[in-house]
C-alpha positions as CSV (number, residue, x, y, z in Angstrom):
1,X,23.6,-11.0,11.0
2,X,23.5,-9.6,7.3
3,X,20.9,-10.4,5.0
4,X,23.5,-13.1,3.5
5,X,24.2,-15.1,5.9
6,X,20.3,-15.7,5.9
7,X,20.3,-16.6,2.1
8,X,23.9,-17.1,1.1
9,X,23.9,-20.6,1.3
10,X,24.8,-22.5,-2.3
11,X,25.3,-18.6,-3.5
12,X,28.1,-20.1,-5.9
13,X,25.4,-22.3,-7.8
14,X,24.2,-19.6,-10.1
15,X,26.3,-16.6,-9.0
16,X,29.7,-16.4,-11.1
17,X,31.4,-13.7,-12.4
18,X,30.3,-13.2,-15.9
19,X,33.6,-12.5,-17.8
20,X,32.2,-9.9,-20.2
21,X,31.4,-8.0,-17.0
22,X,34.8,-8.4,-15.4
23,X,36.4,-6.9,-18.9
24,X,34.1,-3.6,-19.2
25,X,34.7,-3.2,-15.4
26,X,38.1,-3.4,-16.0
27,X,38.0,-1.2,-18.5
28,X,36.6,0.9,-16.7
29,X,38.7,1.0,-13.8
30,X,41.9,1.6,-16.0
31,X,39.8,4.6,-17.6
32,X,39.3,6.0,-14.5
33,X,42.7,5.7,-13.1
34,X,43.9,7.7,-15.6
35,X,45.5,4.4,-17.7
36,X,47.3,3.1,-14.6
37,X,47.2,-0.2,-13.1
38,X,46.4,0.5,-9.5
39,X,48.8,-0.9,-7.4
40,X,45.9,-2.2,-5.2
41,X,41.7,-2.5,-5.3
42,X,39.5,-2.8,-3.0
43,X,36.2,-4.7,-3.9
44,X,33.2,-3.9,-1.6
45,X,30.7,-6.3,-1.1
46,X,32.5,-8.9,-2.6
47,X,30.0,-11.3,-1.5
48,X,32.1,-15.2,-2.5
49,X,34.7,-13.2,-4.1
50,X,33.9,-14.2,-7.6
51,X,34.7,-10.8,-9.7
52,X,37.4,-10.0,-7.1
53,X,39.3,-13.3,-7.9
54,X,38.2,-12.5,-11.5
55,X,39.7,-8.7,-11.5
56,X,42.5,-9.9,-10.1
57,X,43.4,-12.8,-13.2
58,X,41.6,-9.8,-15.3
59,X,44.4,-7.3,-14.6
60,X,47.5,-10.1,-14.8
61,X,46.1,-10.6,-18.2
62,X,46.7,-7.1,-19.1
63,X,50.2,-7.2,-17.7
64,X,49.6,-5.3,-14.3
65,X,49.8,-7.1,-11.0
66,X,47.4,-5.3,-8.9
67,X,46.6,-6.9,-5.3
68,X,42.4,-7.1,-4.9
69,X,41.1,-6.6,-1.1
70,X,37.7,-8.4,-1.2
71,X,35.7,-6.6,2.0
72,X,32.1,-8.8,2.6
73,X,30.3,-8.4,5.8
74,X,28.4,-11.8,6.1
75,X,30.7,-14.5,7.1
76,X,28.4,-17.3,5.5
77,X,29.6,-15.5,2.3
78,X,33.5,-15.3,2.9
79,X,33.2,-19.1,4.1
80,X,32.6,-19.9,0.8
81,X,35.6,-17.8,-0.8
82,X,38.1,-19.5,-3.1
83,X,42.1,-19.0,-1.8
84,X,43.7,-17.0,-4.2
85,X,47.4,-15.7,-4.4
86,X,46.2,-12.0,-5.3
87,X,43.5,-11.3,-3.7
88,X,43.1,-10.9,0.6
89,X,39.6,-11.3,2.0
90,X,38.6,-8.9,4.7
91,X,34.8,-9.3,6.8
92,X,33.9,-5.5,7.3
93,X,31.1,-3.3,5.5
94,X,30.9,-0.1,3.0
95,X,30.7,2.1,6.2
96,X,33.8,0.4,8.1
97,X,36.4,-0.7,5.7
98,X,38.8,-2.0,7.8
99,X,41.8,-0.4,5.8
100,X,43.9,2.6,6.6
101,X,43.7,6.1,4.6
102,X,44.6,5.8,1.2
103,X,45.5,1.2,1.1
104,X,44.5,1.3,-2.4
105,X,44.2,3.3,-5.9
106,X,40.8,1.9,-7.0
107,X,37.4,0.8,-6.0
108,X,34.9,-1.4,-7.2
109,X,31.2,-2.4,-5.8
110,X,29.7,-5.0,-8.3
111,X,25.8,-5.4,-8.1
112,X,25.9,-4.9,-4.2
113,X,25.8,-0.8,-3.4
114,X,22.1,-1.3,-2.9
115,X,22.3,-3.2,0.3
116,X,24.5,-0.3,1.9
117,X,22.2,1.2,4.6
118,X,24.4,4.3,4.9
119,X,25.4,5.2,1.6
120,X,26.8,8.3,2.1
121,X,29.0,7.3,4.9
122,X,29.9,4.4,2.7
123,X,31.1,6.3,-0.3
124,X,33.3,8.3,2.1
125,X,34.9,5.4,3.3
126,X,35.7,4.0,0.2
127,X,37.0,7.2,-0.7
128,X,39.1,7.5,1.9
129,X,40.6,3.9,1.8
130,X,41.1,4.5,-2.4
131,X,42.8,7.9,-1.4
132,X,40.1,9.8,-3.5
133,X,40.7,6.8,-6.1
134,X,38.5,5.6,-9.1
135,X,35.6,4.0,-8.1
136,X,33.3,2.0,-10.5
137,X,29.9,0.6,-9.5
138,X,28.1,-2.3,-11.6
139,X,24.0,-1.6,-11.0
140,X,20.6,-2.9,-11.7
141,X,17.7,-0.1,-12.2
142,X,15.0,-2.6,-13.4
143,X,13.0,1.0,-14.0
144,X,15.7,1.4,-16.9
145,X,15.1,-2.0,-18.5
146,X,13.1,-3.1,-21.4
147,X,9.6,-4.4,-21.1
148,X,10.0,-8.5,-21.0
149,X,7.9,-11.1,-19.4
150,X,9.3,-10.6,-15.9
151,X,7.0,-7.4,-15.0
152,X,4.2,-9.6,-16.7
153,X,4.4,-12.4,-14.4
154,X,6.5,-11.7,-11.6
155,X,4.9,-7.8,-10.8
156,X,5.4,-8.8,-6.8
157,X,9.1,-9.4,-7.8
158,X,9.7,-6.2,-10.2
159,X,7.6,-4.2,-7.4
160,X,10.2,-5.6,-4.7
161,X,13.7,-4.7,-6.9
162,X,12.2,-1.0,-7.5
163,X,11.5,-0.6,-4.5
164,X,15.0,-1.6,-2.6
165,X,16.8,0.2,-5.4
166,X,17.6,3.9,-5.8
167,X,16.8,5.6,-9.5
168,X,19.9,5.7,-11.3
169,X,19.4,9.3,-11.3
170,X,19.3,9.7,-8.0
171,X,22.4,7.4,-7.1
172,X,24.5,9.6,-9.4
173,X,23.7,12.7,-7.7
174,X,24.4,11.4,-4.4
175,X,28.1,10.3,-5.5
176,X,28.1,13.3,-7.4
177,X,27.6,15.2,-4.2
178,X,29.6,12.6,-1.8
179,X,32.5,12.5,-3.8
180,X,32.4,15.7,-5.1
181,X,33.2,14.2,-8.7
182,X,31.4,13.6,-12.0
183,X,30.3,10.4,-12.7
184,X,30.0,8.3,-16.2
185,X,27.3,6.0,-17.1
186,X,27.1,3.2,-19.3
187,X,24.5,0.6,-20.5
188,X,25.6,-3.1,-20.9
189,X,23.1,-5.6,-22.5
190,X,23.1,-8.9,-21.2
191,X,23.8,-11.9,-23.5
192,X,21.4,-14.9,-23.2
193,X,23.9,-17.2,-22.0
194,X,25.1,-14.6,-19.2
195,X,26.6,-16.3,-16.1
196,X,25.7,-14.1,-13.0
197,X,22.5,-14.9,-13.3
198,X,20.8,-12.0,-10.7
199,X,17.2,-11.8,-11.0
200,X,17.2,-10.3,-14.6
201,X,19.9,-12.1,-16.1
202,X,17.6,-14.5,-16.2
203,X,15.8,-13.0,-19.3
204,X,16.2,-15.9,-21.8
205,X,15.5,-18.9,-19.7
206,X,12.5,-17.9,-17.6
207,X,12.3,-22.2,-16.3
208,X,15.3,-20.9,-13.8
209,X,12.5,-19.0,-11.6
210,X,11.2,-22.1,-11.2
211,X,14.1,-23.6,-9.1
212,X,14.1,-22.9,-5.6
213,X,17.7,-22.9,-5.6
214,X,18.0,-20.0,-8.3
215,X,15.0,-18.0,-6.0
216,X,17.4,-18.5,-2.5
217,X,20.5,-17.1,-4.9
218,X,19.1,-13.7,-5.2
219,X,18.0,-10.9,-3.0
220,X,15.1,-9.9,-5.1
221,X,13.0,-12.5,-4.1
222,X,13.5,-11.7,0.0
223,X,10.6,-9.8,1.2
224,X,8.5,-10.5,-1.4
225,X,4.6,-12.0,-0.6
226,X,4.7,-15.8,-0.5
227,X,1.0,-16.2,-1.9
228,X,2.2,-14.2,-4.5
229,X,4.5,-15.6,-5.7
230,X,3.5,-19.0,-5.5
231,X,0.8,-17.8,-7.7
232,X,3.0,-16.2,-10.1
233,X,5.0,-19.4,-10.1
234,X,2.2,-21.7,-10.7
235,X,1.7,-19.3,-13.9
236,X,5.0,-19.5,-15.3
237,X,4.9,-22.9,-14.9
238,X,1.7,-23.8,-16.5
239,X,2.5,-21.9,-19.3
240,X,5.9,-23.1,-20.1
241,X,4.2,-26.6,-20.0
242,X,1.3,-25.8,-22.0
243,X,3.0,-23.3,-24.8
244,X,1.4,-20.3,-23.9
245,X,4.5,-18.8,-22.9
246,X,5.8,-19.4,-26.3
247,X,3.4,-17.7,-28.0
248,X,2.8,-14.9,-25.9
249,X,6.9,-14.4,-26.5
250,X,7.6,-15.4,-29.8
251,X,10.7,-13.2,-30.3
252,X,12.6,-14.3,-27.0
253,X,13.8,-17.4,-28.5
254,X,15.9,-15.9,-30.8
255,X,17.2,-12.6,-29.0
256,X,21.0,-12.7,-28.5
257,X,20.6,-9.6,-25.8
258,X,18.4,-7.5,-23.5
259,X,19.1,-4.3,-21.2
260,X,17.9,-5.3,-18.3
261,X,18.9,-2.2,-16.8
262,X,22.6,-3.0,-16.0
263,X,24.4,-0.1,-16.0
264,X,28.5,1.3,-14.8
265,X,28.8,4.2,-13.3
266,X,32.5,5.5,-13.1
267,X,33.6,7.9,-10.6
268,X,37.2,8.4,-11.7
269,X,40.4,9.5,-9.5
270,X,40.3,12.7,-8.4
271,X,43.7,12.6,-9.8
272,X,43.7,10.8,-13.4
273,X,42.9,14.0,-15.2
C-alpha cells in the first residue's frame, strides 16, 4: 500500500492543476526537447491525473498532439482519474515504469519526486522509457522559501517537509550524476489565488489549515506530532478570530505572490542540442 491510498481520499477537493504551472512546465518541456512536440510523455506520479490531463489540453493548444502516459502507483489515486481521449493511465512506480525502452520523448514528475524511495533507480527508468528524453521536475524546497507565517506557527509542519525533502542542491547533483546531463533551475512565485493548493500554496489564506479536509489532501502533514499540531491549530485559530493574526501580518493581505520554494528543474534531451 502507498502512502496514498492511506490519505488520497477527496485528493481532488483542493488538489487541481494550477494552469500557470501547466504553461511554465510546458514551456519547459518544449525547451528541453529541443522545440519539438514529443510524440508522447510520460507523467510519473501522476497522482489523479490532474496536470497530465492538463499537459495533454496544454499541448493541443499549442497545435501538437502529444499522447500523456499518467504512471501512479496507489490505486485509491487512479480510481479517482478523469477518462480522457489523450492521456492512458498506467498503476506502476518511478522504479518500474511499466513501458518499454524508449515509449516516449519527454518526462515530467510534478510535485511527487520526493516520495520515490529509490531515486536513482527511478531516474534511470524514466530515462530509459523517455529514450534519454527531456525530463522536467516541478519541486518544493521550503528551505528556499521566504519567511511567512507558516514556520511561525506550524514549526512541526515546516520541520516535517524539510525533513522528507532533499536540498535543491543536492537533488540536482544526483540527476546531474544519474543522467549524466545538466540541469536548469527556475523559481516560480505562487499567486494568492493558486489552485494546487500543497502545503505552501496556502500562503494567503492561512483559515485552509484549519479544515481537516485540506490537512488529509497533503503529505506534509503525515507523520507530523498530533499534540503538536493540535496546539498549533488552536493558535492559528485563536488568532484569526481575535485579529492578532492580522496584525502580526499586516502585509499579507495585499501580496499578489510568494516563493514558496517552488522551483523547475529541466533535464533536457540528451539530444535537443
Amino acid at each position: 500500500m502507498t502512502l496514498y491510498d492511506e490519505i488520497g481520499q477527496g485528493y481532488t477537493n483542493h488538489r487541481q492543476a494550477d494552469s500557470r504551472l501547466v504553461d511554465a512546465i510546458f514551456a519547459a518541456v518544449m525547451r528541453g526537447a529541443g522545440g519539438t512536440h514529443p510524440a508522447t510523455l510520460v507523467d510519473v506520479g501522476a497522482g489523479t491525473g490532474n496536470y497530465s490531463r492538463a499537459l495533454a489540453d496544454r499541448c493541443s493548444r499549442a497545435g501538437g498532439d502529444s499522447r500523456v502516459i499518467a504512471i501512479e502507483p496507489s490505486r485509491r489515486m487512479l480510481e479517482q482519474c478523469i477518462a480522457h481521449p489523450r492521456v492512458d493511465y498506467l498503476q506502476g512506480d518511478a522504479a518500474h515504469i511499466p513501458l518499454v525502452d524508449a515509449a516516449a520523448q519527454a518526462a515530467t514528475c510534478v510535485l511527487a519526486i520526493h516520495h520515490v524511495s529509490d531515486l536513482v533507480a527511478g531516474l534511470r527508468e524514466i530515462d530509459r522509457v523517455t529514450g534519454g528524453g527531456c525530463l522536467v521536475i516541478a519541486y518544493v524546497d521550503p528551505r528556499e522559501a521566504e519567511d511567512h507565517w507558516l514556520r511561525q506557527y506550524f514549526p512541526e509542519v515546516e520541520a516535517n517537509n524539510s525533513g522528507r525533502v532533499l536540498p535543491i542542491a543536492k537533488l540536482r547533483g544526483i540527476l546531474e550524476r544519474a543522467l549524466g546531463r545538466p540541469v536548469l533551475q527556475e523559481a516560480l512565485l505562487l499567486p494568492r489565488d493558486y489552485t494546487d493548493l500543497f502545503c505552501g500554496a496556502a500562503w494567503g489564506r492561512p483559515e485552509l489549515f484549519l479544515d481537516p479536509t485540506y490537512r488529509a489532501s497533503s503529505s506534509s502533514f503525515v507523520g507530523v506530532d498530533s499534540l503538536e499540531l493540535e496546539a498549533s491549530l488552536a493558535r492559528l485559530r485563536r488568532d484569526l478570530a481575535n485579529g492578532s493574526f492580522a496584525t502580526r501580518y499586516p502585509s499579507l493581505a495585499t501580496r499578489a505572490a510568494m516563493d514558496v520554494g517552488l522551483r523547475l528543474l529541466t533535464v533536457c534531451s540528451a539530444t535537443s542540442g
